[in-house]
N, C-alpha and C positions, 0 to 999 in steps of 0.2 A: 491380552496375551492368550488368553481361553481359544480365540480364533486364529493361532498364528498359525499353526498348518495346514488351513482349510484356505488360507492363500500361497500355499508354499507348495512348490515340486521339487525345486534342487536350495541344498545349502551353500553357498557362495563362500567364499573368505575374501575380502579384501580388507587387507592390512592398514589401516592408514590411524592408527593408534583407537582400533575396534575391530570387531569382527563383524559383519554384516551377512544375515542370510534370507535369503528372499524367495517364499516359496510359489512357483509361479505355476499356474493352471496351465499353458502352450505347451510346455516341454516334457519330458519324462525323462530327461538326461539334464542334468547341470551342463553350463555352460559358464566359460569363464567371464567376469567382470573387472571391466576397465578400473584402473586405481583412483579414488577420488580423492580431492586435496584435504592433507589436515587441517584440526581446527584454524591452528594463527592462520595457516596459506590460505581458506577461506575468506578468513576476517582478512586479510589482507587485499584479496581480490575485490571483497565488498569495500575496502577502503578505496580503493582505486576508482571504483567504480561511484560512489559516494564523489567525487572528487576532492577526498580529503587526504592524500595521500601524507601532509607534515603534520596531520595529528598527532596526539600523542592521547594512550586509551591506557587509562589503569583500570583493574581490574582483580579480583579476589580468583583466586582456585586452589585447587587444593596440593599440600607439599605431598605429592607421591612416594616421595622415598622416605620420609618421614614415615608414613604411613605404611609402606614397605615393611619397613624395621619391627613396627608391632612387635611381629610373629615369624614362625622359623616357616623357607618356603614349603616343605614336605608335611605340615601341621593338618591334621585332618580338623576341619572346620564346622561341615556338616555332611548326611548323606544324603542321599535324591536316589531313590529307588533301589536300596543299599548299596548305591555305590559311592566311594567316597568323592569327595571335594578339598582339594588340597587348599591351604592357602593361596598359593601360589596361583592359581584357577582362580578362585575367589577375587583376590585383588586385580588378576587383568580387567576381570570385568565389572569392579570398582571403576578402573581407571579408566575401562572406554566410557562409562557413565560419567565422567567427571569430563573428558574430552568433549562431551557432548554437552554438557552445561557450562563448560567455559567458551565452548564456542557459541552458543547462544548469546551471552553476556558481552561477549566482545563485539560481537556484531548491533546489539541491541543498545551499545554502549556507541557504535561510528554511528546508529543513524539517532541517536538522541535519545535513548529511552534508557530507563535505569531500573536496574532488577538486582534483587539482592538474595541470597541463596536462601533466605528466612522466608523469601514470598513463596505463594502455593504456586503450585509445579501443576498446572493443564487445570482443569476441571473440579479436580478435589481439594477443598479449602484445608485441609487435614495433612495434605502431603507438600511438604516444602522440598526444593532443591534436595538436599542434603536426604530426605524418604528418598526421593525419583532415584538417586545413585545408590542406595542401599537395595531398595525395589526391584533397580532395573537388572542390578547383577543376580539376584534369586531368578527372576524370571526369564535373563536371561542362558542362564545355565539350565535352568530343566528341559527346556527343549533338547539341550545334545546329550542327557542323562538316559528323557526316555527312550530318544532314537537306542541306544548302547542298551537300552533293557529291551525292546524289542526285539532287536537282535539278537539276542540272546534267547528270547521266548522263542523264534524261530529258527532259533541254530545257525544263524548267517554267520561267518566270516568271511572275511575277506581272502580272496584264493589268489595267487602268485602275480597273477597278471594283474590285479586290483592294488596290492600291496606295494607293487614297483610303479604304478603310478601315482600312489599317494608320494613315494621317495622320489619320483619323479618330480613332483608338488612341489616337495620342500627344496630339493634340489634348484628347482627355477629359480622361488622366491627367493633363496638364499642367494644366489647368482647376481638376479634384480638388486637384491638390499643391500650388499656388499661387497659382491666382486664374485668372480668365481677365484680365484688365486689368494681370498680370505683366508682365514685360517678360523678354525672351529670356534678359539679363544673369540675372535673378532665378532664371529656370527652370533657367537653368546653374549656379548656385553651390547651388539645392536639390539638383538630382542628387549633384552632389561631396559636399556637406555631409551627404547626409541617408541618398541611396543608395550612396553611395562608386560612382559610374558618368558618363562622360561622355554627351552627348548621343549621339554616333556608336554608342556602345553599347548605349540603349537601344533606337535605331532597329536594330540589327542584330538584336537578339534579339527585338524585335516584327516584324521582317521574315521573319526565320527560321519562327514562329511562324506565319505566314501562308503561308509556302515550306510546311512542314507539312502544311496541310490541302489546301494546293495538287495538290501530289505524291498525296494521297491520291486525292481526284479525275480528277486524269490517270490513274493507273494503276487506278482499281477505280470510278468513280466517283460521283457524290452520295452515293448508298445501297446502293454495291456492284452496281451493275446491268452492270456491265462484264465482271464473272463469269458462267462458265458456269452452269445449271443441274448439268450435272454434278460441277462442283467442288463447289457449292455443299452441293449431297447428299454427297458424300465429307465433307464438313465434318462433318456433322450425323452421319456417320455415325463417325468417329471421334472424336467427342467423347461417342459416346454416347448422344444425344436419343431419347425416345420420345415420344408422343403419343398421349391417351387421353382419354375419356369412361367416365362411370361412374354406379351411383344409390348410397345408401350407404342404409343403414338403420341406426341408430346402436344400438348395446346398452351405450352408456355416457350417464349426463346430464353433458351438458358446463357445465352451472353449476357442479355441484359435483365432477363429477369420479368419483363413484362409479357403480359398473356398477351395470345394471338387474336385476330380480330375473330369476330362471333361467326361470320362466315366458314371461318379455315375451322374454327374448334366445332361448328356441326358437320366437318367434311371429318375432319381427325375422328369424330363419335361416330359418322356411319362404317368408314376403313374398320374400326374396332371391333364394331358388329356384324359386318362381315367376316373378317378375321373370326371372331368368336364363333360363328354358323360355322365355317369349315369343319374346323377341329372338335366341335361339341357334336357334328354327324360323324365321328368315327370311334368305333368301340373298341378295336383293338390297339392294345398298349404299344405294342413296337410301333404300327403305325400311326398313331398321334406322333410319338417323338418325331419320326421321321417326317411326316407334316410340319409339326411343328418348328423345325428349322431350318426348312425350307422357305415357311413365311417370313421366321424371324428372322434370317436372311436379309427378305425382301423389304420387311417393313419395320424390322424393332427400329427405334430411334432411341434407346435407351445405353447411355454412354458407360454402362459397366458390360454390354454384351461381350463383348471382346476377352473383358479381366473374367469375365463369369459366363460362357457359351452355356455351361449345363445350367445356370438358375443360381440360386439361392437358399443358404439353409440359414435358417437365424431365429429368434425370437422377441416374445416381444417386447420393441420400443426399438428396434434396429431396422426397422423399415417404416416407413409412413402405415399410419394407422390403417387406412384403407388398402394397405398390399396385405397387411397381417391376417385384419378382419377378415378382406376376401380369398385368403388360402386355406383360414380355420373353417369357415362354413363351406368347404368343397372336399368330397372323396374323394382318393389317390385316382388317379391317372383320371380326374374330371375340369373340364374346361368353364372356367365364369364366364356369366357376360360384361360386356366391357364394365370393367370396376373403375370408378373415377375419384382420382387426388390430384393434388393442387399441381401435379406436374403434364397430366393427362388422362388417355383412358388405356389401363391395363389390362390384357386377357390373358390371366393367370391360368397354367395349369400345375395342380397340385401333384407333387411326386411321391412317391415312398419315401421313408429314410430306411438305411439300412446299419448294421453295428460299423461297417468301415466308410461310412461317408462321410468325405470329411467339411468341417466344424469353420475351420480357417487354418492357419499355416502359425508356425510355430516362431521365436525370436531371429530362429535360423534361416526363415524363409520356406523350410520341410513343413509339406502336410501334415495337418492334425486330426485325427481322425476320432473318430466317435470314440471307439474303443481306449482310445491312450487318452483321451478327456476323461473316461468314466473313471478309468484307472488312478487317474488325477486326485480326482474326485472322492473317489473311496479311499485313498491314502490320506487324504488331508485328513476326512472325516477319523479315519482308526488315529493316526496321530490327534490328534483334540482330542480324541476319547481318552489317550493314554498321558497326553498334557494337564488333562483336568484330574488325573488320577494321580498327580504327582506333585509329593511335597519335597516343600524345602526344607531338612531338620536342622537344626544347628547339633555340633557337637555338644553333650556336656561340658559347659562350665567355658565354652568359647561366648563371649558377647562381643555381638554385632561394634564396631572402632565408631565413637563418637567423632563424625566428619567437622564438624565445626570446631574441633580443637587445632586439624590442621590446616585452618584456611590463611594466606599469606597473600600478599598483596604484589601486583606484577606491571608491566606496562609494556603497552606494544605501539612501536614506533615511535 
């Protein structure tokens, strides 16, 4: 959990008896996520797909509303970076933890395997089922605790136009869940009944959600432009990045896969070395490029030219060992001699990078550009810093509900 925002850029909601948020390196805006099936509709689809659709699957989970009734919803339970924790908070994300282990169990139960909520939960002998749902709800609430005390350290709220689309938010889902011609009463007893969450709580974690990208903006903002040029390169440079242009002459048929005869592959090696002589005789940088794609015109036979006219920017283990090799041992705007890998001989020439070059393209198919990567980057890093700094306290004289007094027994299908 230490690393969850060093993978995270936007916090997502999707409702399907959890809250899911995903924080993703491409984007610097959330973007909405498709609904995915609940536990039984899962286990159900794997039944189908099992072809065992007239099974019949017993199974243990836990009585929620049993467990519900404990405590009063508005009961302060514990704080997280002295904000409180209502009940009502607490047990949602009890109860996504419990959605997520009886849907394991169901599923683990149609293809033949039998788990029981005493056995250990992942890797630690120490943590049973029944720890993962007590665990997972601590761990999962402090993420949207710190995001709400950052903001705060930095004076963010949300301003008019951010507020009406969070209302906008609930507005849809509400719509989505139960009609738009619901009635309040209706929309409130869906939440309880369906997402084990009160109203108050789903505003909080679509508001949080919005705090999020908010904070992201103040501090770095839309697209990172709020950073230096010099960070921006320090980024680029310890993660690695290089940036390259090249022509390829191929000594393999990529239909089939088998290499060309010894002939063609000494004709392919001299074309290279020529190509290579042209461009390594000329010193100035506009004029290499423009050279340079004049030949590669003529001669690249490398089947991403098209998707990538200007090159490539990547690191390494994303290009054959010998493109990487031979762009790291070459000066900016210098030409190799033909570099050969298992596809042919490439003459590489190495380019700058600059803070807006961009990286690859985003979930949306929009450019990503160095600058809203580092921005990425630096946000996850400050959240993990502020995620490690944040405990979970329990109230005075509240103890953690012994899960295994409400386990009951169920059957599907």
């Amino acid at each position: 959990m230490k690393k969850l925002f060093a993978l995270l850029l936007a916090v997502l909601l999707v409702f399907t008896g959890a809250v899911s948020y995903f924080l993703q390196r491409d984007k610097s805006v959330p973007a909405d996520e498709p609904e995915t099936p609940a536990p039984v509709e899962q286990a159900a689809e794997a039944e189908t797909e099992a072809g065992a659709e007239d099974i019949s699957i017993t199974y243990q989970r836990l009585d929620l509303d049993a467990l519900y009734a404990l405590h009063e919803p508005d009961e302060i339970v514990a704080t997280v970076r002295g904000r409180d924790v209502t009940w009502d908070e607490y047990f949602y994300w009890l109860a996504a933890g419990s959605a997520s282990v009886e849907n394991y169990m169901v599923q683990m139960a149609i293809y033949g395997g039998g788990v029981s909520w005493e056995d250990p939960w992942g890797d630690d002998p120490d943590e049973d089922f029944f720890g993962y749902v007590l665990n997972s709800a601590e761990e999962n609430i402090k993420p949207f605790l710190a995001i709400e005390a950052l903001a705060s350290e930095n004076g963010v709220t949300l301003n008019e136009e951010e507020q009406a689309q969070v209302a906008e938010r609930m507005a849809s889902y509400r719509a989505e869940s139960v009609g738009e011609d619901a009635s309040d009463e209706e929309f409130v007893a869906y939440l309880r009944e369906t997402e084990r969450m009160s109203l108050s709580t789903l505003e909080r974690l679509m508001t949080d959600s919005a705090l999020y990208q908010a904070c992201f903006r103040e501090l770095y903002g839309k697209d990172g432009e709020k950073l230096s040029d010099e960070e921006v390169m320090a980024y680029l440079a310890e993660q690695g990045y290089l940036r390259a242009n090249h022509i390829l002459r191929l000594t393999k048929d990529m239909d089939t896969g088998e290499d060309l005869d010894e002939a063609t592959v000494a004709e392919k090696q001299a074309e290279a070395a020529a190509i290579a002589a042209q461009l390594q005789a000329i010193e100035d940088p506009e004029e290499l490029l423009k050279k340079l794609q004049e030949l590669k015109t003529e001669w690249d036979e490398d089947s991403g030219k098209e998707a990538y006219p200007d090159g490539y920017v990547f690191v390494e283990g994303q290009m054959v060992d010998e493109f990487y090799e031979g762009t790291k041992a070459l000066e900016e705007y210098r030409v190799s001699d033909p570099v050969q890998s298992e596809y042919g001989y490439h003459v590489i020439v190495r380019l700058p990078l600059d803070p807006d070059t961009v990286l690859g393209t985003s979930a949306e198919g929009t450019p990503l550009t160095a600058r809203a990567s580092c921005a990425n980057a630096r946000y996850g890093e400050l959240l993990d810093e502020r995620l490690a700094e944040t405990a979970f306290v329990y109230a005075p004289g509240f103890e953690k509900p012994e899960l295994s007094a409400f386990l009951i027994e169920d059957t599907l299908g």
